[in-house]
C-alpha positions in Angstrom: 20.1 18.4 2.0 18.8 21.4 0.1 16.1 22.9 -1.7 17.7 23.9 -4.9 16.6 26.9 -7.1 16.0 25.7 -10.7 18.6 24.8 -13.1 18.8 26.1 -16.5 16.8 23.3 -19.3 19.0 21.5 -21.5 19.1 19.7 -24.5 21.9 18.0 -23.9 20.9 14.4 -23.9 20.2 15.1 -27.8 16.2 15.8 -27.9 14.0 18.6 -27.7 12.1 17.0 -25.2 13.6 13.4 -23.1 11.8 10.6 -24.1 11.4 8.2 -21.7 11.8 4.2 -20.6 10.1 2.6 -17.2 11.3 -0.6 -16.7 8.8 -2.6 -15.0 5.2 -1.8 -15.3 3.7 -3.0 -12.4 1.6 -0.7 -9.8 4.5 1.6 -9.7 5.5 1.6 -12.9 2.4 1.4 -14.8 1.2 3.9 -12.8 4.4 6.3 -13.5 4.5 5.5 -17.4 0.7 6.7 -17.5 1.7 9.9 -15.5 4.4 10.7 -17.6 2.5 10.4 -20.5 -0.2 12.7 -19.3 2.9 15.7 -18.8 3.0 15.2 -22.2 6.1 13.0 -22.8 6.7 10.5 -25.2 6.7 7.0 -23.0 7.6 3.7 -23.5 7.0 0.8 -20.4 9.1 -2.5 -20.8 8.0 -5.9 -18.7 9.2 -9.4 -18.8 5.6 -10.7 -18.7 4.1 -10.9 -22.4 0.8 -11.2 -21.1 1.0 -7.9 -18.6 2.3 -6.1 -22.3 -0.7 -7.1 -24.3 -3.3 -6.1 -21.6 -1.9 -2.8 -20.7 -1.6 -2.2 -24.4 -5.5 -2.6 -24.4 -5.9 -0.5 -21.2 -6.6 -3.2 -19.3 -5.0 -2.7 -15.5 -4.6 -6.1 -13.7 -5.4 -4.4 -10.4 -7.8 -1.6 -9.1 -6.5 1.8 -9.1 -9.3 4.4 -9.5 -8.7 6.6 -12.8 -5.3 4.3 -13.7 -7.4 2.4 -16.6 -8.7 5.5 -18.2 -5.5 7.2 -18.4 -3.6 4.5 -19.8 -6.5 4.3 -22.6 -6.6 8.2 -23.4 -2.4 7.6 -23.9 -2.4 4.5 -25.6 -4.9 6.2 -28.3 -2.6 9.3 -28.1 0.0 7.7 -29.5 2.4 9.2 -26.4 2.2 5.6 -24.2 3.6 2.5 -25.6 4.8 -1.0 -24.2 6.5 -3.8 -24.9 8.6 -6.5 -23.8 11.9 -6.0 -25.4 14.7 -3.9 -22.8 16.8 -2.9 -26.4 13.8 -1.3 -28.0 13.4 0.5 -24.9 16.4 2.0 -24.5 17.1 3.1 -28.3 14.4 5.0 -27.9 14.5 6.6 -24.7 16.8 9.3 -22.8 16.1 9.0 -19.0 14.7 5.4 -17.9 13.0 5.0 -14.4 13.8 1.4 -12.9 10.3 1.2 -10.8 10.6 -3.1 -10.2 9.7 -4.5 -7.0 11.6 -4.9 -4.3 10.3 -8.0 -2.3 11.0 -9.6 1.3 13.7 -12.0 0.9 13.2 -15.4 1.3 13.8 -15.9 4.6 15.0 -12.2 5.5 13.7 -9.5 6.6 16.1 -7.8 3.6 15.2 -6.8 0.9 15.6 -8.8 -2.4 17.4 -6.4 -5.0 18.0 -9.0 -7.8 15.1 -6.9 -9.9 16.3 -4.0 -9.2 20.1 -4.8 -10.2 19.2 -6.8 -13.1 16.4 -3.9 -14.7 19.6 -1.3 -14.2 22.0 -4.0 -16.1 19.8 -4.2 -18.6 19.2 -0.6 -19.4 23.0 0.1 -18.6 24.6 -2.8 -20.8 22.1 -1.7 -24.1 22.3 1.9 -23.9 23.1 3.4 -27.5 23.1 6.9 -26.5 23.5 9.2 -23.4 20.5 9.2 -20.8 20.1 8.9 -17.2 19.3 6.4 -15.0 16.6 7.4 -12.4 16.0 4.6 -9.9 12.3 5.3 -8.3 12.2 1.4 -6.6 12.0 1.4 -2.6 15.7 0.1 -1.6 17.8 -0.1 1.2 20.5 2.4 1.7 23.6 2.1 -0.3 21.9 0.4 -3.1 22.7 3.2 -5.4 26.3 3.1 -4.7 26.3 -0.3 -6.0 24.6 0.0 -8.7 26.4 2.8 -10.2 29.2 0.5 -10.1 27.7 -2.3 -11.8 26.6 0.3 -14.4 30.6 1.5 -14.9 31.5 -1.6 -15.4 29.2 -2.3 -18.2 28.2 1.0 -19.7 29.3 0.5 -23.6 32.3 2.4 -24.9 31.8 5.9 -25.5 27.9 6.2 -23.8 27.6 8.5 -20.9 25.0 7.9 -18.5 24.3 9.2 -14.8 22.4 7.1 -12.1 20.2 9.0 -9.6 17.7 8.2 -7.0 13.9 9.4 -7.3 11.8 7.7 -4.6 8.2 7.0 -4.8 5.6 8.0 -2.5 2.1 6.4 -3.8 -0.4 5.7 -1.8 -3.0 2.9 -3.3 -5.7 4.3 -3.8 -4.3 7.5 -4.8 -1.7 7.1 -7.2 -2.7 8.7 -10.3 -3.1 12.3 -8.3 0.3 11.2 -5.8 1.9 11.3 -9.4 0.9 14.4 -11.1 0.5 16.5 -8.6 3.0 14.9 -5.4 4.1 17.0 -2.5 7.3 16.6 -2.8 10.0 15.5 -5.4 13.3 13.9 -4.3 16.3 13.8 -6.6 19.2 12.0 -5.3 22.5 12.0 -6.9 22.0 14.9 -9.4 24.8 16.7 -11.7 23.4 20.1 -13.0 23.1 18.1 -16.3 20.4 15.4 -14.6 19.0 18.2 -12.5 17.7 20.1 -15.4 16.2 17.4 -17.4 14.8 16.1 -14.0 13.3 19.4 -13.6 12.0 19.3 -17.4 10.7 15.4 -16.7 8.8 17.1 -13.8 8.2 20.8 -14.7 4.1 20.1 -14.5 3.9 19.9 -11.0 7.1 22.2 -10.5 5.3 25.0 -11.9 2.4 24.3 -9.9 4.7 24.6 -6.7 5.7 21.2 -6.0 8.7 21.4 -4.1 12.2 19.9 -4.9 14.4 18.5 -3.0 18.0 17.7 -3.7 20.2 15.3 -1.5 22.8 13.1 -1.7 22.0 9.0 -2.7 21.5 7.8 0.7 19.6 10.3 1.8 17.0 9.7 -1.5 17.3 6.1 -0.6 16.2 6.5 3.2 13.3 9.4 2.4 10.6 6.9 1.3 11.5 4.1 3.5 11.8 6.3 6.6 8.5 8.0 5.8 6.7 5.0 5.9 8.5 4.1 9.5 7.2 7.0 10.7 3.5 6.0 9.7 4.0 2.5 10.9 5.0 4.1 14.2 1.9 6.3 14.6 -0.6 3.6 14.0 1.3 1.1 16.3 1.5 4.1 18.6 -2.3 4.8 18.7 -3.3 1.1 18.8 -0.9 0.8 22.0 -2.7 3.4 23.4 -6.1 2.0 22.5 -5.0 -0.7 25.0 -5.0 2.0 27.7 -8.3 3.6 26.6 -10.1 0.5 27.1 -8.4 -0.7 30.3 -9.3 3.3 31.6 -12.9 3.2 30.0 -11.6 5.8 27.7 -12.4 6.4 23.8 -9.4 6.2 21.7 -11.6 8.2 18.8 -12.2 11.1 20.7 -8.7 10.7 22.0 -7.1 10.7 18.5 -9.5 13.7 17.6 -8.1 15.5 19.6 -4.2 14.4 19.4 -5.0 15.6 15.4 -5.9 19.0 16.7 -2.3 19.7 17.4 -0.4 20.9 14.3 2.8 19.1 15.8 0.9 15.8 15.3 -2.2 15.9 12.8 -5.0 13.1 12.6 -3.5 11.5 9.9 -2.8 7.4 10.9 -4.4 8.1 14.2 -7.3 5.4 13.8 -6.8 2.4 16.3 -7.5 -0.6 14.5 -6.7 -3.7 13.0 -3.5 -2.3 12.0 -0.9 -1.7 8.5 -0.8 -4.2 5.9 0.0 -4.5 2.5 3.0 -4.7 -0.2 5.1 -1.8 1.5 4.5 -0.7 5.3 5.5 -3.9 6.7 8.2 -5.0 4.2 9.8 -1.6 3.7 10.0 -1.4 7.9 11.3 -5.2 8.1 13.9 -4.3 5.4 15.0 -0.9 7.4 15.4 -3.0 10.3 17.5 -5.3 8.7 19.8 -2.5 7.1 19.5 -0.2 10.6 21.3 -3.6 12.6 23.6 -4.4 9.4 24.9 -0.4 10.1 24.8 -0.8 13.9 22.1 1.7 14.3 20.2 -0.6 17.5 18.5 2.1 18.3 16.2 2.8 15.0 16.2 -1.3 14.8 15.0 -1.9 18.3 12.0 1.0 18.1 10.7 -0.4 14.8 11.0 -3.9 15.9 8.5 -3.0 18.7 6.1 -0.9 16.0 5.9 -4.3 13.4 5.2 -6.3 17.1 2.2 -3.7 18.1 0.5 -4.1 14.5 1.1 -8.2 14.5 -0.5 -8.0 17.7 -3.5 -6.3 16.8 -4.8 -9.2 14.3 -4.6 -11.7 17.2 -6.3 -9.3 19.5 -9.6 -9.2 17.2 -9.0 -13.4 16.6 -9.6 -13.3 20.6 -12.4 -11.3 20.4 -14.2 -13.0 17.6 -13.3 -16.7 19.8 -14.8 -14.9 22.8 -18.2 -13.5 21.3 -18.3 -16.9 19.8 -18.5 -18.8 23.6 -14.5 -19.7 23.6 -14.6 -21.7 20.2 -15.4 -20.5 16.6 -16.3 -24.2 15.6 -18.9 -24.2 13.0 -19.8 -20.9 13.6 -20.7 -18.4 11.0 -18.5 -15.6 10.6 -19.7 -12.7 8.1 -16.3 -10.8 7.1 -16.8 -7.1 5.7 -13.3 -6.6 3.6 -10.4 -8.5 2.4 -8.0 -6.1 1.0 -5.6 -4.2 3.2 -7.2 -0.6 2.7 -10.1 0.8 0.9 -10.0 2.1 -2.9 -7.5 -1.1 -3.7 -7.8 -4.6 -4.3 -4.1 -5.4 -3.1 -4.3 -8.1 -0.1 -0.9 -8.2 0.4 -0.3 -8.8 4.0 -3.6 -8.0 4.3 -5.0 -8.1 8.3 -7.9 -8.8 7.3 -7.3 -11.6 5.3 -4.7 -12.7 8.1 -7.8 -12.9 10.6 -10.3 -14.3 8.3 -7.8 -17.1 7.3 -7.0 -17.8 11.2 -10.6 -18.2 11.9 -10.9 -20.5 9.0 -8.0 -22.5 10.5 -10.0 -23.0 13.9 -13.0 -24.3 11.9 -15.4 -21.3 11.3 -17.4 -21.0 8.3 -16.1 -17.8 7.0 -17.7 -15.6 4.3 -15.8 -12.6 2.9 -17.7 -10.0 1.0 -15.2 -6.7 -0.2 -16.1 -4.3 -2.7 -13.5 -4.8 -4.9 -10.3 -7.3 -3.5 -12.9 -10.7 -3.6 -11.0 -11.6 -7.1 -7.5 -11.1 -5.2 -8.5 -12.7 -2.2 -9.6 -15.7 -3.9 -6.5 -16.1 -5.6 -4.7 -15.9 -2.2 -6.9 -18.1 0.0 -9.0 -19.9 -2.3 -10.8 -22.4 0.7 -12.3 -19.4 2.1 -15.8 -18.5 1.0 -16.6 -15.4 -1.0 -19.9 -13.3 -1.0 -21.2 -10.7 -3.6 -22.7 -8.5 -1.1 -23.2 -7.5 2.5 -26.1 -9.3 2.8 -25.0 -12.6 1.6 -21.9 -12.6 3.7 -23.9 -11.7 7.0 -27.0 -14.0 6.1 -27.3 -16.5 9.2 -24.1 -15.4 11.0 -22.8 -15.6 14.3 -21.3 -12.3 14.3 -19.8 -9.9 11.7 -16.4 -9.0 11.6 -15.6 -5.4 9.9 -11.9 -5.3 8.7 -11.6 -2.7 5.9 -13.2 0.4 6.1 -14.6 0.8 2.7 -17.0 3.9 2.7 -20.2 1.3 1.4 -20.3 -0.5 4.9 -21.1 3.5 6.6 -24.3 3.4 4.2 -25.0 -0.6 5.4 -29.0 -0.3 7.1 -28.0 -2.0 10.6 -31.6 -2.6 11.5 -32.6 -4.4 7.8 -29.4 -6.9 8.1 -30.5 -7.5 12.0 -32.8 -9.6 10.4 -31.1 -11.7 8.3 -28.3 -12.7 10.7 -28.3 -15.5 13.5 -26.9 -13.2 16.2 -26.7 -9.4 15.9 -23.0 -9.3 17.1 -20.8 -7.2 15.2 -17.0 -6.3 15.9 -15.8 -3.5 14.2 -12.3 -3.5 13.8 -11.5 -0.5 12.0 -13.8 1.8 14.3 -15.2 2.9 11.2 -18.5 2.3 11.9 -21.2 4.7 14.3 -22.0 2.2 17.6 -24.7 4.5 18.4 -26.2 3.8 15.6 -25.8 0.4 15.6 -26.5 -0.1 19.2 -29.8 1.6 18.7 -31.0 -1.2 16.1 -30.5 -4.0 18.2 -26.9 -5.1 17.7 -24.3 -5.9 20.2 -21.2 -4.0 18.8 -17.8 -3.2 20.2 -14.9 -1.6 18.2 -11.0 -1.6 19.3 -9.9 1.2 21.7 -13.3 1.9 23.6 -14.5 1.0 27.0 -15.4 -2.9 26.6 -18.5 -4.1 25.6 -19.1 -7.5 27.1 -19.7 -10.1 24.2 -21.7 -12.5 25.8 -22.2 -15.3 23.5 -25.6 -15.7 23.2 -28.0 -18.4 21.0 -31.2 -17.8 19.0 -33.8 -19.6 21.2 -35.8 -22.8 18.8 -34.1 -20.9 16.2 -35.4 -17.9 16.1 -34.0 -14.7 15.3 -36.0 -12.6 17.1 -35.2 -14.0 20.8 -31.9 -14.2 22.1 -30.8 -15.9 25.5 -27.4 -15.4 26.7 -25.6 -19.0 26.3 -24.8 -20.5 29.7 
């Protein structure tokens, strides 16, 4: 793998600047068709779903990404972003097309299901009426790209040249307007000098800004992204497992991790003990590299991140336990005030979210859960529609038993511990994201204990003739 110095622009693929098809226009794609449009390109996103069409068309985003909505609007209005639902309209007009599909969990696999990926590359390869490139940005097992290319020989029309290359993603949610237009790095797998230099036009904003490329073969491209986010599964399942040690030692993982980040070698990044990874790519994308590590004999990469997916599984049961145990062994008709739903701040995605996961098991064992997140209560309710869903802090902790913090939205920092002491049943609160100040907390009256800190005993304790403002311990 090296860093290439620029090619030379060309016109070759028969326009003074490439215009450009993404196939699929979900958070990737939507996301990527709205960035290109920004760099000033002429952009055109195809989806199967009529209804996902019309509402982008409007601007309207069916999921929260901050800044996604506006910039679809500005481009939309611009004239430069357009969508639609037809693949042959879509590939007239275009010159380089970006498959960005999703790339699910197989059904009962821990592979990963290519059929939208092969069949968005058929369909751009089998209607191509002039020469482009095919630029595959969707999260896939290695040796995908070999495959497809030869699906795409087979069924490229007479006389139409056409390259396939690998361009891996590396959003974050949250983040994914500025990951976009200004990422740290850009991978192009597969290049000629021809696809080189019109990838380097495509991308020439943040090139010139000094983004830098990097150009590899296909099955390095295809391992980048997933191997990246192995690496971040492995240092949050790494600093959770050693949470386990603070607590048994009376240590504090937090101060621990602060100064782990200290060292360059390392840096504080995914260093916060917790409730753990979630969501529609950390644990899929690892599952999948698992699968294709054993498929390739590779026991060693397979048996390391089947330990890292047990650590973060684990984590979710270890805050069901401790939720059962300030509870007095049994959650039964207790009241259980949940502070998040989706799997991270600055996203509504619950995807494999932990704390949905715990709220849901709590649910299971008959507690009266109420969920109240900033933004993910819509998508939540969609998921687990028994649960119960709050409008704000206060009506989720009103009259609980204890309070269960599981995303660490920046609102709950500003929440006035000693104001919702007096709304609750018990002031127990567990914060599972150690996002939260104990001192603080502690200081207004509340019995609160995190993950990774010397233990805090939760003695369950009852409000005596019903009042809130004397506690007994239960016995």
């Amino acid at each position: 793998m090296t860093t290439s110095t620029p090619a030379t622009p060309s016109e070759a693929l028969g326009a003074t600047r490439p215009r450009i098809s993404v196939v699929g226009t979900g958070y990737l794609g939507a996301t990527h068709a709205a960035a290109m449009a920004e760099m000033g390109f002429d952009v055109m996103g195809v989806d199967s779903d009529p209804a996902k069409v019309a509402a982008l068309s409007e601007g309207i985003v069916p999921f929260f990404e901050p800044g996604l909505p506006e910039l679809i609007r500005t481009h939309v209005a611009s004239g430069r972003l357009h969508f639609t639902t037809d693949i042959v309209e879509a590939t007239a007009f275009a010159d380089v097309h970006f498959i960005c599909v999703g790339t699910p969990q197989a059904r009962g696999s821990n592979a990963a299901n290519l059929s939208y990926v092969e069949e968005a590359t058929r369909s751009v390869a089998r209607n191509l009426t002039h020469d482009g490139i095919i630029v595959g940005k969707s999260t896939v097992p290695v040796g995908t790209g070999a495959r497809l290319r030869s699906i795409v020989a087979g069924i490229v029309p007479a006389g139409i040249s056409t390259e396939l290359i690998w361009n891996p993603e590396f959003l974050r949610e949250g983040k994914a307007v500025d990951d976009t237009l200004t990422p740290d790095r850009i991978v192009l797998g597969g290049t000629t000098a021809l696809s080189e230099a019109v990838m380097r036009e495509v991308y020439a904003a943040p090139i010139a800004i000094g983004t830098p490329v990097i150009l590899c073969d296909l099955p390095t491209a295809e391992l980048v992204k997933v191997s990246a986010n192995a690496f971040l599964a492995t240092k949050i399942s790494f600093i959770n497992a050693i949470a386990e040690v603070c607590e048994a030692a009376g240590a504090d993982v937090g101060v621990l991790a602060d100064a782990l980040g200290h060292d360059i070698r390392i840096g504080r990044q995914f260093l916060n003990a917790g409730l753990g990874f979630g969501g529609g790519c950390l644990p899929k994308d690892i599952r999948a590299l698992i699968h294709r590590a054993g498929e390739l004999g590779a026991t060693k990469a397979a048996s390391l991140l089947q330990q890292v997916d047990e650590i973060n599984m684990s984590q979710r049961q270890l805050v069901i336990n401790m939720a059962i145990e300030a509870c007095g062994g049994s959650v039964l008709n207790r009241r259980i005030g949940v502070l998040g739903a989706a799997f991270k701040p600055l996203t509504d995605d619950v995807r494999d979210s932990p704390a949905l996961n715990v709220a849901a098991a709590l649910h299971l064992r008959g507690a009266q859960v109420v969920i109240y997140d900033p933004e993910a209560s819509s998508t939540a309710q969609r998921m687990f529609p028994t649960l119960t869903y709050a409008d704000s802090v206060e009506e989720a902790a009103t009259n609980s038993d204890v309070i269960l913090v599981l995303t660490e939205w920046e609102e709950f920092n500003s929440i006035d511990a000693a104001a919702l002491r007096e709304i609750v049943a018990l002031p127990v609160i567990i914060d599972a994201r150690n996002c939260l100040d104990a001192a603080h907390w502690r200081a207004a009256g509340w019995r609160f204990t995190g993950l990774g800190v010397a233990p805090v005993a939760l003695t369950p304790m009852i409000p005596e003739h019903n009042s809130l403002s004397r506690l007994v311990p239960v016995q």
